[in-house]
N, C-alpha and C positions, 0 to 999 in steps of 0.2 A: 608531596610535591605536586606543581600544579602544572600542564605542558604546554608549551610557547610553541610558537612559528618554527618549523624545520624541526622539531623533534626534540626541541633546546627545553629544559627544565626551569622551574625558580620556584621558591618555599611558598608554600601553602599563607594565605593571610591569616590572621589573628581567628576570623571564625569566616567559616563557609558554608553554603545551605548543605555541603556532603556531611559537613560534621555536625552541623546545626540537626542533620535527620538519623544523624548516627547516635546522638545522645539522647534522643525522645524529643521531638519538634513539639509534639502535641502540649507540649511543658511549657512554650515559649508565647511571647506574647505574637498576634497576628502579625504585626508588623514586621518583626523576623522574619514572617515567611513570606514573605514576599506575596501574599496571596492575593487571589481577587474570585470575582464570582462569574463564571462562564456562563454560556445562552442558556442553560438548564437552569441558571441560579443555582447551583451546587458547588460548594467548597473545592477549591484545587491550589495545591500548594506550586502554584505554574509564575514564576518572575513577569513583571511589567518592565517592556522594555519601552524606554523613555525615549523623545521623540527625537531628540537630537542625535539618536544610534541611531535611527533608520536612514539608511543611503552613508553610513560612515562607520566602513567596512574594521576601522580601529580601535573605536568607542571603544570603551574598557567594560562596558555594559557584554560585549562579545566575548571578550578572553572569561569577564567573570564565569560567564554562562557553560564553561566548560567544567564545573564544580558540577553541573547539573547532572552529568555524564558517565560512566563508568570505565570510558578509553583509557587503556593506561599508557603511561607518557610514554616515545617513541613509535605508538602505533596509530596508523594513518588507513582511515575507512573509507573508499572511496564508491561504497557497494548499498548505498541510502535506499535505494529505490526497490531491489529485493529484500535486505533485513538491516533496517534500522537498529539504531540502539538505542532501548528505552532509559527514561530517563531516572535515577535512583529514586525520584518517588514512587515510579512504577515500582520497581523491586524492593523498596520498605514494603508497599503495602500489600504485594503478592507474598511477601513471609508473613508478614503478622497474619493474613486470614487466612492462609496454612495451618500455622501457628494454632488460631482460633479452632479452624475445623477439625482438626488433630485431636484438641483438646477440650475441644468440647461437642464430642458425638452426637450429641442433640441438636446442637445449632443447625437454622435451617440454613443449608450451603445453597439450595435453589435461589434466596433473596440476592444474592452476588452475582447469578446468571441472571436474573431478572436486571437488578439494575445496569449490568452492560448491556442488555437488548434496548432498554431506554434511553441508554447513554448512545451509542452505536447511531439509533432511528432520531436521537436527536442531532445528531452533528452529519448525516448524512440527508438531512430531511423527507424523514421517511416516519411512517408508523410503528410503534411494538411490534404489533404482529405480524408485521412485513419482514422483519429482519429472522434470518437463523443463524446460529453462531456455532461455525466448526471447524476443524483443525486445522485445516491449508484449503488454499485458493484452488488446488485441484477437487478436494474433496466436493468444496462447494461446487463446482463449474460439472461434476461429476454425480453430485445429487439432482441439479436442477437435468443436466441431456439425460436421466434414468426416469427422471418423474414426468418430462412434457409426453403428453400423448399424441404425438407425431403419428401420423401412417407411416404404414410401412413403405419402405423405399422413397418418402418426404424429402425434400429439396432443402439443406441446410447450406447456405453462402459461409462461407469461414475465409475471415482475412488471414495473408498470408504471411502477414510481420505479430504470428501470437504468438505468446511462449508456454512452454508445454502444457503450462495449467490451465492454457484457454484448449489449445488442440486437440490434445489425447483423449479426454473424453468422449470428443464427436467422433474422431477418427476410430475409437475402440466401436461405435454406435453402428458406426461407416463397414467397422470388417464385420459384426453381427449380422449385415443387410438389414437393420433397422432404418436406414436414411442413407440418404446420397450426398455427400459433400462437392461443393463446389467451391472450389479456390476465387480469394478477387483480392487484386492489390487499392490497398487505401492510400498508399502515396502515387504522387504530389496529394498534401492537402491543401489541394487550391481550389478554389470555385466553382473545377466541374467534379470534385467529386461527389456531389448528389446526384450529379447525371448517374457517375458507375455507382451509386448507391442505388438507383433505382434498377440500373441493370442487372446487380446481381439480387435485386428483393425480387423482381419479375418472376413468380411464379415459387419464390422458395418460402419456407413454411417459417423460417427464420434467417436472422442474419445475427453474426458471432463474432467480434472484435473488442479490440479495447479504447478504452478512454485515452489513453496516451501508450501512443505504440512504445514495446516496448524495446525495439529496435534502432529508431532515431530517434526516440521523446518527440514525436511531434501529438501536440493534441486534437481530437478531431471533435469534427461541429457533431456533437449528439445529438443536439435539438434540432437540426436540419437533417439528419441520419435520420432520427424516430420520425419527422414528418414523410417523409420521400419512404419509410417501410411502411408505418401502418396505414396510409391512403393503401397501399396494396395488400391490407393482412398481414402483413411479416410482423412477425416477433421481434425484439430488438433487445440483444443479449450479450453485455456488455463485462470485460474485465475491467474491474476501475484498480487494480491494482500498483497500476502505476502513477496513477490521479487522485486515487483518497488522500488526505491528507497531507498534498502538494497545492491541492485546488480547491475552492467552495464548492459544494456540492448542496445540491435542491434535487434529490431524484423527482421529488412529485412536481417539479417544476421541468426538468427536463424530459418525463412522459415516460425513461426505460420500461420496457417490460422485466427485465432481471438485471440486477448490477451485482457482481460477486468481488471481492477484494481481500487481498490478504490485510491480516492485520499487523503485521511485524515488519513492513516495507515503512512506508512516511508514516505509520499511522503510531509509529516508535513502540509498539504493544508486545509485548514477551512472545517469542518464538514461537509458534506451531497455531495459530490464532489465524482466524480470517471469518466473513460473513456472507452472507447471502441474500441480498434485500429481493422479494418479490411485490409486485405490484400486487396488489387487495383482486383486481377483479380477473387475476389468474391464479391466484390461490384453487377458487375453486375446479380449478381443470385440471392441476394436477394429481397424478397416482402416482405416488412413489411405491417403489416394489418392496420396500421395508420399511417398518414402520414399529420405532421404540415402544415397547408396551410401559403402558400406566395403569396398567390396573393386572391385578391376580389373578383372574380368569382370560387374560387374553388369547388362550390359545385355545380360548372355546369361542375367540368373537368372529363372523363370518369376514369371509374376504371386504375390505370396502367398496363401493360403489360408488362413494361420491369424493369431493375432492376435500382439499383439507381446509382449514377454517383458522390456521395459523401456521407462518414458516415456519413455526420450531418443529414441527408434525416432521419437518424432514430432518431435522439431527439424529442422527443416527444415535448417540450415545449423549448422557449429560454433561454440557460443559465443564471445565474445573475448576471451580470456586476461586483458587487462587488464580491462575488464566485470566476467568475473567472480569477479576477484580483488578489486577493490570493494566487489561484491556482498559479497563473504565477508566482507570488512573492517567493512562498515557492521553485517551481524549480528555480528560480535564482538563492537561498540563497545556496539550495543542490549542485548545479553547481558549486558555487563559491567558497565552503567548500572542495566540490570533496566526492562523495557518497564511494567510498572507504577508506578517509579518515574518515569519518561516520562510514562506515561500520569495518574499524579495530578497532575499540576506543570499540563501543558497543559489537563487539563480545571476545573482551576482557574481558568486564566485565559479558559474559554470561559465560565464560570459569570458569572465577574468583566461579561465583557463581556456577557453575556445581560440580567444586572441593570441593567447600565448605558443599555442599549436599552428594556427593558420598558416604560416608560412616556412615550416617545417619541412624541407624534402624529406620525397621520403611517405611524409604521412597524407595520407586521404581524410577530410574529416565528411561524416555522414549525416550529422547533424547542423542545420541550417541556426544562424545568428538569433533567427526569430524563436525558432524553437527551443534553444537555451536559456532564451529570453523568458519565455514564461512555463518551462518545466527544470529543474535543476540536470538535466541528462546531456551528457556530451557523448556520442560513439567516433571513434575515428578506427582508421584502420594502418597499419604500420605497413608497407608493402614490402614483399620479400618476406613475410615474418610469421609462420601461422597465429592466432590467436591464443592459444594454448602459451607458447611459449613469451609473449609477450606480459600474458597477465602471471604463471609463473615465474619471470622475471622481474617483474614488481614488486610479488609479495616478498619473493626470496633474498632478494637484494637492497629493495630499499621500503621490507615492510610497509606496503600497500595494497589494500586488497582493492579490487577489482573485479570486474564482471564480464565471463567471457557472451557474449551474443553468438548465440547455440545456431541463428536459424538461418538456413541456408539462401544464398551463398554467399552471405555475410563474412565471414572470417574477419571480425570487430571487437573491441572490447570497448566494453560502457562505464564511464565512469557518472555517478551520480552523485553532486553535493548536500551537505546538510549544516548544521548547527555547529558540528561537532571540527569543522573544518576551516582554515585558516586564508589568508591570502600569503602567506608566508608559504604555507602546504602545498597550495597549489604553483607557487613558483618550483619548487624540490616537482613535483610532480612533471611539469613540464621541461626540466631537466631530464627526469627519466628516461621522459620519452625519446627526446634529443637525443639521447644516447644512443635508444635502442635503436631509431633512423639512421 
């Protein structure tokens, strides 16, 4: 069964790229698969969406597209932005080289981490050995504040719209007396916030936010962020976890010194997945305080001295063959679709839903017209209502999930569009809400 607008069903077509990959695709001719060749030049079995679907929210090119998906009918995702759902190519091809590794002992499982480090440094525009690839966006944000060699009691600016997997680890740094945290708000993002960008680089050894908060989705200027820090030495230490795979991204265009991201938010890549890009000429400063051995005598090798000479030096453990052969898969598909063309559809439909709320007593919305505009994120807030029970209420009642916004004194829930979502959906959606006002 294939699922309609509002949760409504109708029979499956004659053949679908679900069943076309459930039978062996590899068997079919290319033209089946809809494929085409992403910026790597590399094979992706990712649909062309034709030109007269763009800006025409009914095209039948959108309903098809949900063959792509593994939602099953009745359930409504409105949580894009923390954990995407990757698309069933991703999960064909995370069992078959399971599958393969399983069965055949030998095989080098490293060649599958290597090609998502290439894959990854290609769609983020970055280099191989920039990127490390490991388990969640804390992990990462929690290898790089372990390995910078800060002085003690160092001045670290931390915005105060992150979410815990930007925070926790400075604030863990903050109770060791390793550094001193200083709080700074980035909204309004209007014009003068390079002034407060420079107020809070003035004298700190770093500066720690995200690419798109992830509190109202608004996205901030980096490249005028990283100009206004390093005229002063700051570091510029960036969560793109809300922005990979919503936005084009050039890190070596945009200058960060670190951009950490999860991989199972936009970037639609199997669960527990995210990376770590560092810039080439801070590789060499860091000292991570562990360090995977590669060789059988390592615990006769002397402490290190120098810094490392590739980010994988900081994964702690090797990636998992099937992870991140996922991983690879899910940027093919994004590659192949075109992340703008992603990114117009979904924040169409957050626009759709932001109007649909706006004049709602009752509700507060937090997110501005513009910044719906070009991130798929709505937050609003219900009044009278804590957060808890209103995203409760949605899942429980009219099965949709939702995202409660943890950080204080927010009391908000975020809803985030994608691919897999309707203009039908987000009518039922804004009913919900209706109600719960």
């Amino acid at each position: 069964m294939r699922r309609l607008g509002g949760g409504r069903e109708a029979p499956e077509r004659g053949i679908s790229r679900r069943r076309i990959l459930a039978l062996g695709a590899a068997t079919l001719p290319a033209g089946l698969l809809w494929a085409r060749r992403g910026a790597a030049q590399s094979f992706s079995e990712a649909p062309l969406a034709p030109e007269d679907a763009r800006g025409d929210m009914e095209h039948r090119f959108w309903k098809d597209l949900l063959d792509d998906f593994p939602l099953e009918p009745g359930e409504h995702h409105f949580d894009h932005a923390s954990v995407g759902i990757p698309p069933i190519q991703t999960l064909t091809r995370m069992d078959r080289v399971a599958r393969n590794v399983a069965g055949h002992p030998a095989a080098p499982a490293e060649e599958y981490v290597e090609s998502a480090r290439k894959r990854v440094a290609s769609f983020v525009g970055a280099d191989p050995d920039e990127i490390a690839l490991t388990r969640g966006a804390t992990e990462a944000m929690s290898l790089i504040a372990d390995a910078l060699p800060l002085e003690v009691g160092a001045r670290v600016a931390l915005s105060e719209h992150e979410a815990p997997s930007t925070f926790t680890p400075w604030l863990a740094a903050a109770r060791e007396g390793r550094v001193q945290v200083r709080f700074f708000s980035p909204l309004p993002a209007t014009d003068d916030l390079p002034r407060r960008i420079r107020k809070a680089a003035d004298g700190a050894a770093a500066v720690v936010l995200s690419h798109v908060l992830p509190t109202s989705g608004d996205v901030l200027p980096l490249a005028k962020i990283v100009h206004e820090a390093q005229r002063r030495g700051t570091l510029v230490i960036v969560d793109g976890s809300y922005g990979a795979g919503i936005r084009p991204l050039d890190l070596h265009d945009l200058g960060v010194d670190v951009y950490v991201a999860s991989g199972h938010g936009w970037l639609l890549g199997p669960y527990g997945n995210a990376f770590a890009y560092v810039r080439r000429d801070l590789l060499g400063r860091l000292r991570p305080r562990f360090r995977r051995a590669v060789r059988a005598d390592a615990f006769n090798e002397p402490a290190p001295a120098a810094g490392i000479e590739s980010a994988s030096r900081l994964e702690l453990e090797p990636p998992s063959p099937s992870e991140a052969a996922g991983l690879t898969a899910s940027l093919e598909w994004l590659d192949g679709l075109g992340v703008e063309v992603v990114r117009e559809y979904a924040t169409a439909l957050a626009t759709q839903l932001r109007e649909a709320i706006a004049g709602i007593d009752g509700i507060e919305l937090l997110s501005t017209a513009k910044s719906a505009a070009r991130v798929p994120i709505v937050t609003f807030r219900v009044q009278r209502r804590p957060s808890t029970q209103v995203a409760d209420w949605l899942l429980e009642r009219m099965r949709m999930r939702v995202h409660r916004v943890v950080a204080v004194p927010w009391n908000a829930v975020r809803v985030s569009t994608h691919l897999v979502n309707r203009p039908a959906d987000i009518e039922w959606l804004a009913e919900g809400i209706r109600t719960l006002a």
